[in-house]
PLY file of the C-alpha trace (Angstrom):
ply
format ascii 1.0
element vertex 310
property float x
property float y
property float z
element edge 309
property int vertex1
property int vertex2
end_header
17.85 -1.10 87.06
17.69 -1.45 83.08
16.72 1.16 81.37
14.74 0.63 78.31
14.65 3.19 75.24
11.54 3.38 74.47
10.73 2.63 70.50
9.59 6.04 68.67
6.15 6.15 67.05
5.65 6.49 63.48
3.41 8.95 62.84
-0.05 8.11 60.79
-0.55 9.52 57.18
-3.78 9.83 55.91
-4.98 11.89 52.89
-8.03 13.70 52.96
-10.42 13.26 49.76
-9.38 16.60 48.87
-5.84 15.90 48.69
-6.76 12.51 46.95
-8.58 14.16 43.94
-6.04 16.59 43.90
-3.19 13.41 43.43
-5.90 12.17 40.77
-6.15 15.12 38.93
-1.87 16.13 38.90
-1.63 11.72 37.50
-4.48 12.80 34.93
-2.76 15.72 33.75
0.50 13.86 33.60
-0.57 11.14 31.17
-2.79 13.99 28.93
0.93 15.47 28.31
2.82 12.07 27.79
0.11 10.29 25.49
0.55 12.86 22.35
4.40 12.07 23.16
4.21 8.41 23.33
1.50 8.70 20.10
4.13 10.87 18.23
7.12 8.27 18.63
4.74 5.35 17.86
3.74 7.13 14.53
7.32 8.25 13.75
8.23 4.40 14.27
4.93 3.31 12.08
6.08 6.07 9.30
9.76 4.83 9.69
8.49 0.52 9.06
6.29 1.59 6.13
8.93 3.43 4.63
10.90 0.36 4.51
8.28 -1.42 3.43
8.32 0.70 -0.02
12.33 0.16 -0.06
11.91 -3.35 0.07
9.75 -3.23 -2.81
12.26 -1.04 -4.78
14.37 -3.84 -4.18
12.49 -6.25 -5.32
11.00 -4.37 -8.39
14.57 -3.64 -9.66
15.22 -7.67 -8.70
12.69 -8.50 -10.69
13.77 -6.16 -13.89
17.24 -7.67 -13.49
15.71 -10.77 -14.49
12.77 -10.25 -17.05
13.97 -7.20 -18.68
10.81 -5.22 -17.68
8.78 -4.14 -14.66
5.92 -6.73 -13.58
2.79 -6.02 -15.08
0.18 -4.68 -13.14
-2.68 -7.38 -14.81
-2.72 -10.92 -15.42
-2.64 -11.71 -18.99
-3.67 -13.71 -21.19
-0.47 -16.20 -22.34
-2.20 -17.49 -25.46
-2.25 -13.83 -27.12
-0.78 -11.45 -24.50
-3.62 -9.33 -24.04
-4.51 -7.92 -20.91
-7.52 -8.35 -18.58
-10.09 -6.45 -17.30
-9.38 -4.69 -13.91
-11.57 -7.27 -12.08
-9.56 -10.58 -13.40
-7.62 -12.10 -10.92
-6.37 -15.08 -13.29
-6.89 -16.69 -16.45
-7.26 -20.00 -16.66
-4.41 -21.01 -18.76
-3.29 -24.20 -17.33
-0.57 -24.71 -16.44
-0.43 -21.21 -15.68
2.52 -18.75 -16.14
3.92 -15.43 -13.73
2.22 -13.03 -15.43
-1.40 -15.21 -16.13
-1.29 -15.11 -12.49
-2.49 -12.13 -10.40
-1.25 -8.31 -10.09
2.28 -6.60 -9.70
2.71 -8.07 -6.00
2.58 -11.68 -7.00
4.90 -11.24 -9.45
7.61 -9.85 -6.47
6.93 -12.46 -4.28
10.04 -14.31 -4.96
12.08 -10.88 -4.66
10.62 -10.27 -1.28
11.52 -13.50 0.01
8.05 -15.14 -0.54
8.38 -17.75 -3.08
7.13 -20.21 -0.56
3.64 -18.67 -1.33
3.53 -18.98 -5.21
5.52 -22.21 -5.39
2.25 -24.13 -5.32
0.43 -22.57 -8.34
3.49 -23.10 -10.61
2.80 -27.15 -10.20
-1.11 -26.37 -10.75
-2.65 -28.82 -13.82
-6.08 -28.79 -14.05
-8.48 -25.46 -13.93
-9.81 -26.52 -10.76
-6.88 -26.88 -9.35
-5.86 -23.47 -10.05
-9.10 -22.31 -8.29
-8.10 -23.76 -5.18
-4.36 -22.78 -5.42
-5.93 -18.92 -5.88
-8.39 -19.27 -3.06
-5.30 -20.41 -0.56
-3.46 -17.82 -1.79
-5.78 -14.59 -1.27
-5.77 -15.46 2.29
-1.98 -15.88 3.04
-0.54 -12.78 4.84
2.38 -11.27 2.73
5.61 -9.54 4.78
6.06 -6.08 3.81
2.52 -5.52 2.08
0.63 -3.16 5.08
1.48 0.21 6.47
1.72 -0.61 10.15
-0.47 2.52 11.05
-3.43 1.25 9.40
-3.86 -2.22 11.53
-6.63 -3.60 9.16
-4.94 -6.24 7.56
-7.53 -9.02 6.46
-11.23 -8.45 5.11
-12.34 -10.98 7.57
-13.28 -13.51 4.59
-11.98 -13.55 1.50
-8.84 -11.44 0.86
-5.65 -10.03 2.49
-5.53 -6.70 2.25
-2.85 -3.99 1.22
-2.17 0.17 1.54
0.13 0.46 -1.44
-0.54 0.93 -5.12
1.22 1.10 -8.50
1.40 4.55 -10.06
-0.64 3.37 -13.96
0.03 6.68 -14.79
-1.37 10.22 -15.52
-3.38 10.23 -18.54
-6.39 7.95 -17.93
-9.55 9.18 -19.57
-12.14 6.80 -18.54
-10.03 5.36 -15.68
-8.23 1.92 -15.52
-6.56 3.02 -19.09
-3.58 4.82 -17.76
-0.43 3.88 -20.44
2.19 5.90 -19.53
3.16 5.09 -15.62
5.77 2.18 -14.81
2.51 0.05 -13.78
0.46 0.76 -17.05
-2.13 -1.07 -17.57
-3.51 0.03 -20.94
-7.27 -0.45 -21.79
-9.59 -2.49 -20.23
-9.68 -5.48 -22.65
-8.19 -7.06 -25.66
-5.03 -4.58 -25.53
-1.58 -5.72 -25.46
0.04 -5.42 -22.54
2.28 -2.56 -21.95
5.85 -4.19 -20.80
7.54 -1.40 -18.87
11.42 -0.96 -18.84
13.85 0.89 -17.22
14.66 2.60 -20.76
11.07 3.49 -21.09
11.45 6.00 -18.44
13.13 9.19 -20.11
11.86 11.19 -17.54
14.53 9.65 -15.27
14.06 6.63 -12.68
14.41 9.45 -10.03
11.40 11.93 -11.27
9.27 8.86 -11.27
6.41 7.26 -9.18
6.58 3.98 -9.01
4.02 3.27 -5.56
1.95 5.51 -3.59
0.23 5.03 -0.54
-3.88 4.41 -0.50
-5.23 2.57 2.48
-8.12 -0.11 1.81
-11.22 1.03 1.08
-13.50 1.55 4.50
-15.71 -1.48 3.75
-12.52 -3.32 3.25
-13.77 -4.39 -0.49
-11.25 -2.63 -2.43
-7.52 -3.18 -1.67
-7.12 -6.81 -1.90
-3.19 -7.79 -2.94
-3.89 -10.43 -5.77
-5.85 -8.31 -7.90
-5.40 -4.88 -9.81
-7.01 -1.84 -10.68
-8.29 -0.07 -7.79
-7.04 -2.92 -5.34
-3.09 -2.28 -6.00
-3.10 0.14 -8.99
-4.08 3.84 -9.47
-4.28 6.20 -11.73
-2.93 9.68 -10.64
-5.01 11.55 -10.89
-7.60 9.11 -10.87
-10.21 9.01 -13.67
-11.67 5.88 -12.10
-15.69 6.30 -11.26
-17.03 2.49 -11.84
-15.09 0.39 -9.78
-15.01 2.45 -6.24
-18.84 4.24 -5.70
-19.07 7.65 -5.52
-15.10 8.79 -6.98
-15.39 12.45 -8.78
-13.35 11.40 -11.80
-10.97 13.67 -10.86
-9.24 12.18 -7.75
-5.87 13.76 -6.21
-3.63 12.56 -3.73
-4.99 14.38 -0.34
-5.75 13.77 3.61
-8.88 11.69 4.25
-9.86 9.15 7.22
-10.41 5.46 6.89
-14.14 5.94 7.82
-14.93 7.77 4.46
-16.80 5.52 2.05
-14.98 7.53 -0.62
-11.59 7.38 0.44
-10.57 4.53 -1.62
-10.74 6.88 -4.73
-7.61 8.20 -4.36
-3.94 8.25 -3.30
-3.86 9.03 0.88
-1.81 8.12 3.95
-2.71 7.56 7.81
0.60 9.28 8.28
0.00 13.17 9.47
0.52 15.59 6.35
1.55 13.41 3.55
2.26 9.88 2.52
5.42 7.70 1.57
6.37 6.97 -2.43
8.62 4.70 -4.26
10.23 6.46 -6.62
11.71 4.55 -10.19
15.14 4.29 -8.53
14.29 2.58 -5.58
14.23 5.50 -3.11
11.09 6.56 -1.01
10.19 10.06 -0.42
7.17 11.67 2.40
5.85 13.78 -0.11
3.53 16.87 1.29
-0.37 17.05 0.32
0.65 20.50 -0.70
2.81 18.76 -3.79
-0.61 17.13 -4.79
-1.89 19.46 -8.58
1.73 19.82 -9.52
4.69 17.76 -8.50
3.12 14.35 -8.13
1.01 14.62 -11.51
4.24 15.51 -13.01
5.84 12.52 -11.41
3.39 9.83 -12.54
4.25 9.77 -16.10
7.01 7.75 -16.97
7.97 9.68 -20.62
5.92 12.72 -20.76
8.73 15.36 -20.40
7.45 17.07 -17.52
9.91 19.50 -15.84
9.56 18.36 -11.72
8.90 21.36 -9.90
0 1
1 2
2 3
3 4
4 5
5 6
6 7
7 8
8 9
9 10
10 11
11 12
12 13
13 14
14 15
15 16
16 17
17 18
18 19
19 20
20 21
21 22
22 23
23 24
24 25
25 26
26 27
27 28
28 29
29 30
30 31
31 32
32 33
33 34
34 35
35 36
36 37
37 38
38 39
39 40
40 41
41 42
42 43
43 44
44 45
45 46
46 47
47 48
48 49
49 50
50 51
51 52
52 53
53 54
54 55
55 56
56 57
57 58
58 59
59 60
60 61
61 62
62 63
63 64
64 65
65 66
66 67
67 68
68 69
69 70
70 71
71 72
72 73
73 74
74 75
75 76
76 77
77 78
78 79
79 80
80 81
81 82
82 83
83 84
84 85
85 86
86 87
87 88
88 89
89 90
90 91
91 92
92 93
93 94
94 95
95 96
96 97
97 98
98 99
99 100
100 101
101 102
102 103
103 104
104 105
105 106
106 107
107 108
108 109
109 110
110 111
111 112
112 113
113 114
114 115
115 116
116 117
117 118
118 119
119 120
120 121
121 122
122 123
123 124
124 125
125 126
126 127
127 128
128 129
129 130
130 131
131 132
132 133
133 134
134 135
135 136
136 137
137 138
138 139
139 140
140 141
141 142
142 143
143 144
144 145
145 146
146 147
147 148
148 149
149 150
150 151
151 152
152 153
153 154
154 155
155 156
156 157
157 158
158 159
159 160
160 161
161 162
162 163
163 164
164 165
165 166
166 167
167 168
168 169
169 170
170 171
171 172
172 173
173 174
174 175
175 176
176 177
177 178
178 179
179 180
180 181
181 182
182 183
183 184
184 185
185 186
186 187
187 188
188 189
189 190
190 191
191 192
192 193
193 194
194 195
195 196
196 197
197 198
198 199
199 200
200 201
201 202
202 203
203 204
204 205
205 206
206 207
207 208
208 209
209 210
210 211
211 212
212 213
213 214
214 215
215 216
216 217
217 218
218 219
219 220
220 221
221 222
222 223
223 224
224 225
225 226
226 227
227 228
228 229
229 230
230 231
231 232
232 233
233 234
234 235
235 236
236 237
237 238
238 239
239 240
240 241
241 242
242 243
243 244
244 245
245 246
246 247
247 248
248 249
249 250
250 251
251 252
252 253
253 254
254 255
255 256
256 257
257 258
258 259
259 260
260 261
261 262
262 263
263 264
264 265
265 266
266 267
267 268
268 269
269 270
270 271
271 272
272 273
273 274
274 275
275 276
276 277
277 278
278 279
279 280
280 281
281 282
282 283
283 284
284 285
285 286
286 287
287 288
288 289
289 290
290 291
291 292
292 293
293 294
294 295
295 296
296 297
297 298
298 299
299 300
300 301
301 302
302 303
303 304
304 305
305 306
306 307
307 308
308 309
């Protein structure tokens, strides 16, 4: 007779809703300790891009020094008599237009950065309206290298790209948008020469000077647009400034703040815990400390004042 081995039942799991919860709770309390970890390496990786960011610019600052035999200037100007323009002019109509008639410090780079493509067309503009339209394409082109990658707002959903870094104008404004002694310096508001910036202008040494600070766009996304200047992609330290952005104290410092404060456009701040990135005059970017904000970085911000860098 065959004999058959009989096949050995599996036992049946089931969990209990006690033991269930219990599985919930341990998965819960697993991702509550990886998140902070995972949000740490993100941020170190965000701090890490945006540092380069501000390298590349050294780059192309020093690029573009090479080849003018100054530092761009932070305002378009006037070609027919040099003069400067207010802190809201975006162009003048000078046709056909020149570099410097043409926007703020970050048009003038684009070439250095690899973005010529984007102000090729307003170098064959003609006619005035022309150079309307050419402007109006160009506020809306995304630029590489322009936004800290922990502040995702990029675009004011109309009008303007936006960026998170400003030109240091210097630190001795008195009404604000005057500063005249920082590598971006853009002098008075009107009718003054502009201030052309070089690298032997800066006794204080290339190295003990700000050249671009951190300051995301304001929270209504109005301030911080790349083609224009003061208050947009220049800044005073401190800041004297109390027309353009509402509600600044006149005495603005670089310090922590969050993107939701109406007021946080008034001054030099990072989305980075504890501090921010700089470009120094040399080309090399430091994560300065809020703590370094009354003494070091005021210091810093002149370009020839003979301040000993603590």
């Amino acid at each position: 007779m065959l004999h058959h081995r009989s096949p050995t039942r599996k036992a049946g799991f089931a969990f209990t809703l006690i033991e269930l919860l219990v599985v919930i709770a341990i998965i819960a309390i697993l991702i509550g300790l990886l998140l902070p970890a995972v949000q740490k390496v993100r941020e170190a990786a965000n701090r890490m891009k945006c540092s380069n960011n501000l390298k590349q610019f050294g780059v192309a600052l020093h690029a573009y020094h090479d080849t003018n035999e100054n530092f761009p200037l932070a305002r378009a100007i006037n070609i027919a008599n040099g003069t400067s323009g207010q802190y809201t002019t975006g162009y003048w109509t000078n046709v056909p237009p020149s570099d410097e008639s043409v926007g703020g410090w970050i048009y003038r780079i684009l070439p250095f950065i690899e973005q010529d493509n984007v102000s090729r067309p307003m170098k064959g503009v003609t006619t005035s309206a022309q150079l309307t339209t050419e402007w109006n394409k160009l506020m809306v082109i995304d630029i590489k290298h322009i936004h800290c990658p922990s502040d995702n707002r990029t675009k004011d959903g109309t009008t303007s790209v936006l960026t998170g870094y400003m030109g240091v104008t210097g630190n001795n404004e008195t009404q604000g948008s005057d500063g005249k002694n920082g590598i971006f310096a853009v002098n008075y508001w009107w009718s003054h020469p502009a201030i052309k910036v070089r690298m032997a202008n800066v006794t204080d040494g290339l190295s003990n000077t700000l050249m671009v600070g951190e300051r995301p766009p304001a929270s209504n996304l109005y301030w911080g647009w790349w083609m224009y200047s003061d208050s947009d992609n220049v800044l005073g330290y401190p800041n004297r400034e109390t027309y353009t952005v509402s509600g600044c104290n006149g005495n603005e410092f670089f310090r922590q703040d969050v993107i939701s404060n109406p007021t946080s456009a008034c001054h030099y701040w990072s989305v980075h815990p504890n501090g921010g990135n700089w470009l120094l005059g040399d080309g090399s970017v430091r994560f300065i400390t809020y703590s370094a904000a009354t003494t070091t970085l005021v210091d810093m911000s002149s370009r020839d004042g003979g301040e000993v860098v603590r």
